[in-house]
C-alpha positions, 0 to 999 in steps of 0.5 A, a space after each residue: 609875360 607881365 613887364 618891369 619898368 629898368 627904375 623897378 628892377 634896379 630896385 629890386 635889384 638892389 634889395 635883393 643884392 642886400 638881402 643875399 649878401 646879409 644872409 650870406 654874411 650871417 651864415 659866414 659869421 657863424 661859420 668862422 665863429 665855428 671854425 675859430 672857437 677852440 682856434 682864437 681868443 676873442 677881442 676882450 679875452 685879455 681885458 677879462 683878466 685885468 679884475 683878476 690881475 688887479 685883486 692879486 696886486 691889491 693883495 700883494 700891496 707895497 712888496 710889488 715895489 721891490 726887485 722880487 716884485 717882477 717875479 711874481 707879476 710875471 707869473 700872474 700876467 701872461 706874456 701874450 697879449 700883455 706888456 706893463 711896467 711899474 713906476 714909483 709914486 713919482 712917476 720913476 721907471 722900476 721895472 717891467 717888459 715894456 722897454 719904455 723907461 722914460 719918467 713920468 709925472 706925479 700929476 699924470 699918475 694920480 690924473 689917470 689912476 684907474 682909468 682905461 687910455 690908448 697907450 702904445 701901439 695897438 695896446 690899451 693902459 690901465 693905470 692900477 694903484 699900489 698901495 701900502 698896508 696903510 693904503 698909501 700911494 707907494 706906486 703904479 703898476 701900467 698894464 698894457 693889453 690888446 683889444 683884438 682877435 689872437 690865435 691861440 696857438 702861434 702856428 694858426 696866427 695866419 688862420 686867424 688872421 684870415 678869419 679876421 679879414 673874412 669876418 670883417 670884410 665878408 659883407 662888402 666881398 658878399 655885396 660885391 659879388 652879388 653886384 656883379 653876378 646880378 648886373 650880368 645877368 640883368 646885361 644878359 637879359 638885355 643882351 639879345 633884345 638890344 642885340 635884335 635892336 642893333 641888328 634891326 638899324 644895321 637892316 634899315 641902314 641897309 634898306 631891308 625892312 623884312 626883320 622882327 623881334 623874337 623875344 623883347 624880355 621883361 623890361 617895359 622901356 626895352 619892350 616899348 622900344 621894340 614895339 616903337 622899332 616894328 612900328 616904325 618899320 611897318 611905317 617905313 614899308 608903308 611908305 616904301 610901297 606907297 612910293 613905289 605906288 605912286 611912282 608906278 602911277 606916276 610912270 602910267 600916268 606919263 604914259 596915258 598922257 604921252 598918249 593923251 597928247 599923242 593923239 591929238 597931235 596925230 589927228 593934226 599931223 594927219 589932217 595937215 598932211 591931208 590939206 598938203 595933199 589936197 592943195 597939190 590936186 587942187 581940192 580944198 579940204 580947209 573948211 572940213 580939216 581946220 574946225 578938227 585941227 583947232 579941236 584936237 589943238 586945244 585938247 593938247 593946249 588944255 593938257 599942257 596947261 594942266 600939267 603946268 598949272 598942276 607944278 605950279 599949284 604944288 610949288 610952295 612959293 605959289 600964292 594965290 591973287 586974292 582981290 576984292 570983288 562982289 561974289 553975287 555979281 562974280 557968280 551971276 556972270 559964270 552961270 550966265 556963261 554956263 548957261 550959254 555953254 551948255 546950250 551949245 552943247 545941248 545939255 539943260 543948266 539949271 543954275 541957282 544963286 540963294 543969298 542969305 546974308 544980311 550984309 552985302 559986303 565984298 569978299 577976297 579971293 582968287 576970281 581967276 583959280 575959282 574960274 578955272 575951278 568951276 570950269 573944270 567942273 562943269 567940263 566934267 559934267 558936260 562930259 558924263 551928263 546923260 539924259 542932258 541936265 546939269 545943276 549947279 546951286 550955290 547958297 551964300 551965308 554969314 561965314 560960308 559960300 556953299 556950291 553944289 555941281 551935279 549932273 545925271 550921268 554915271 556917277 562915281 565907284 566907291 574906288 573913284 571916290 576914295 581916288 578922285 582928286 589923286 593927280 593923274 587919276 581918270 578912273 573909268 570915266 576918262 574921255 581923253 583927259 590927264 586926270 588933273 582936273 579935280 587934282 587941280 579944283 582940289 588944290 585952289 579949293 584948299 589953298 582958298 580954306 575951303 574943302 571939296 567933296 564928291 559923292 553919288 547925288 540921289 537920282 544917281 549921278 555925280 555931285 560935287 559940293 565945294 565950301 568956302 569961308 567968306 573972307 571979307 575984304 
């Protein structure tokens, strides 16, 4: 259904509330003209008869003067519609049907002779000379006429005036009518989409988002406002099961973490209880038990520090402690320390620093979150490393420091990918951790200007690449 902006209807609306009322005043002028041919006089039936009036008076001349004069004008003026009175040349009253005998001046008489004024009333004057045989001014005969519709007949005056009325005001009752009929057809069309409107607010107040709209009508604003209300419901059901996710994820990660902790905890309680034991018999468990207890303790040491540094990161007040330092010197000393660790550990690091700068200069960071960064990392890959060989490769330019970590362990799911630096995350490659760690190397990251990206490497395993803007001190 093709839509009508409310601008465009209005419009249309008033042209054709013009158009019908126009037409159907027409066809109700020519109905009254009908209906009141033989019923009414038209409004110049009586100015008409003046010429008339005025020949026989010229006839008559100086006679109409006389007493006997008044016979003879009442028989050629009819009583309806007409009133007059005739004066001598001087202005003084003689005779007549209106009863106003007030005199008149001379100058008055020859200043309006012929003329057409507003005289008394509703009553046009005509001011028609009477002469002598001579052509002498010997007086004036004022004749008073209506300018208006007459019935015919004093029993259809009502008639008449009812056809007046409807003759005059039909284009305003017309426009009017139309007015009222069209607009309320229009608030019906706009009645059901903007009572499915009301009722969609009154079920989101209500927190129930399962509504949708029937029939949105013809008009662009209403149909876009609809469209605007189902998007916003589908963004609030989104949001609605995003949270609901996420608090599902959150309550399993708690879980997973109760039970991250748990363990370690359990190993410590036991091989304390077994060293209580042994002391009361006499056996000395304590170069066995302490290396496992002091494992497990800083495997729950390094939860409840992730967990901390995790709120920590996300508060927005937190700020990092950039300070000025060499980044040469800075990453040297980390892959000397990861060469070592990996050694310990039997694993193969290949480490290599490019410096492509032309100038040497210092930069400003966070030395210790970028540690903390590049530890987790390698602690991830020291995890998963399979045949024992990690790289971590790092290329210094003008603008930008480039660093790629990867091992030839397993790898990542395109699942994992897509969810790898989501807190609480572990994926199939948890090995007792919280899945904060890439959560928390993401947030340094980013709070440094930079980016992460984890993707597959191609000999299969994992690579993660981090890139940080040179902020030079």
């Amino acid at each position: 259904m093709k839509t009508v902006s409310i601008k465009s209807r209005l419009h249309r609306l008033i042209v054709k509330i013009l158009l019908v009322s126009f037409g159907c005043t027409l066809i109700t002028w020519v109905a009254l003209l009908f209906i009141g041919e033989d019923k009414t006089y038209y409004a110049n039936h009586y100015e008409k008869m003046i010429p008339s009036i005025e020949e026989q008076v010229k006839r008559e001349k100086d006679s109409l003067m006389e007493e006997s004069g008044k016979e003879f004008l009442e028989q050629i003026i009819p009583k309806e519609g007409f009133k007059y009175k005739v004066v001598n040349k001087n202005g003084g009253y003689q005779y007549g049907t209106l009863p106003d005998k007030s005199d008149m001046t001379k100058e008055r008489l020859l200043e309006n002779l012929n003329l057409v004024n507003s005289g008394p009333g509703d009553y046009y004057e005509k001011y028609i000379p009477i002469l002598s045989e001579e052509g002498s001014l010997q007086g004036v005969l004022l004749l008073y006429y209506t300018l208006k519709v007459t019935a015919i007949n004093e029993s259809e005056v009502m008639l008449v005036k009812i056809i007046s009325f409807l003759f005059l005001f039909a284009p305003f009752l017309y426009i009017t009518l139309f007015t009222i009929l069209f607009v309320r057809r229009l608030s019906l069309q706009l009645k059901k989409p903007l009572g499915q409107l009301m009722e969609a607010t009154a079920s989101i107040r209500d927190r129930n988002l399962q509504f949708s709209f029937n029939d949105s009508g013809n008009i662009t604003e209403v149909k876009e406002l609809t469209i605007a209300f189902e998007q916003m419901r589908d963004e609030l059901s989104d949001s609605l099961q995003r949270e609901w996710n996420m608090q599902k994820k959150r309550k399993e990660a708690i879980a997973a973490l109760a039970h991250d902790i748990r363990t370690p905890l359990t190993i410590i309680q036991g091989h304390v209880e077994g060293l209580e034991e042994a002391h009361k018999k006499g056996i000395n468990r304590f170069e066995r038990y302490i290396p496992v207890i002091k494992k497990n303790m800083a495997s729950a040491v390094k939860l409840v520090h992730d967990l901390s540094d995790t709120a920590i990161l996300e508060s927005d007040s937190f700020e990092l402690c950039k300070v000025e330092f060499d980044p040469m010197e800075f990453l040297i000393d980390k892959l000397e320390d990861y060469e070592l660790l990996c050694k310990e550990e039997g694993v193969q690091f290949i480490g290599k620093i490019e410096d492509e700068r032309e100038q040497k200069v210092n930069i400003k960071a966070d030395p210790h979150r970028l540690t903390q960064v590049f530890d987790n990392l390698l602690s991830n890959s020291i995890r998963f490393v399979d045949q024992g060989e990690i790289l971590f490769e790092v290329h210094l330019k003008e603008e930008r420091i480039t660093i790629k970590i990867a091992d030839d362990g397993p790898g990542f799911s395109a699942e994992q990918i897509t969810k790898l630096f989501d807190a609480f995350y572990q994926g199939s490659r948890r090995k007792g951790h919280a899945g904060l760690g890439l959560h928390i190397a993401k947030s340094i990251i980013e709070k440094h200007d930079g980016t992460i990206r984890a993707e597959n490497g191609d000999n299969g395993g994992a690579l993660l690449t981090i890139s940080l803007p040179i902020v030079n001190a």
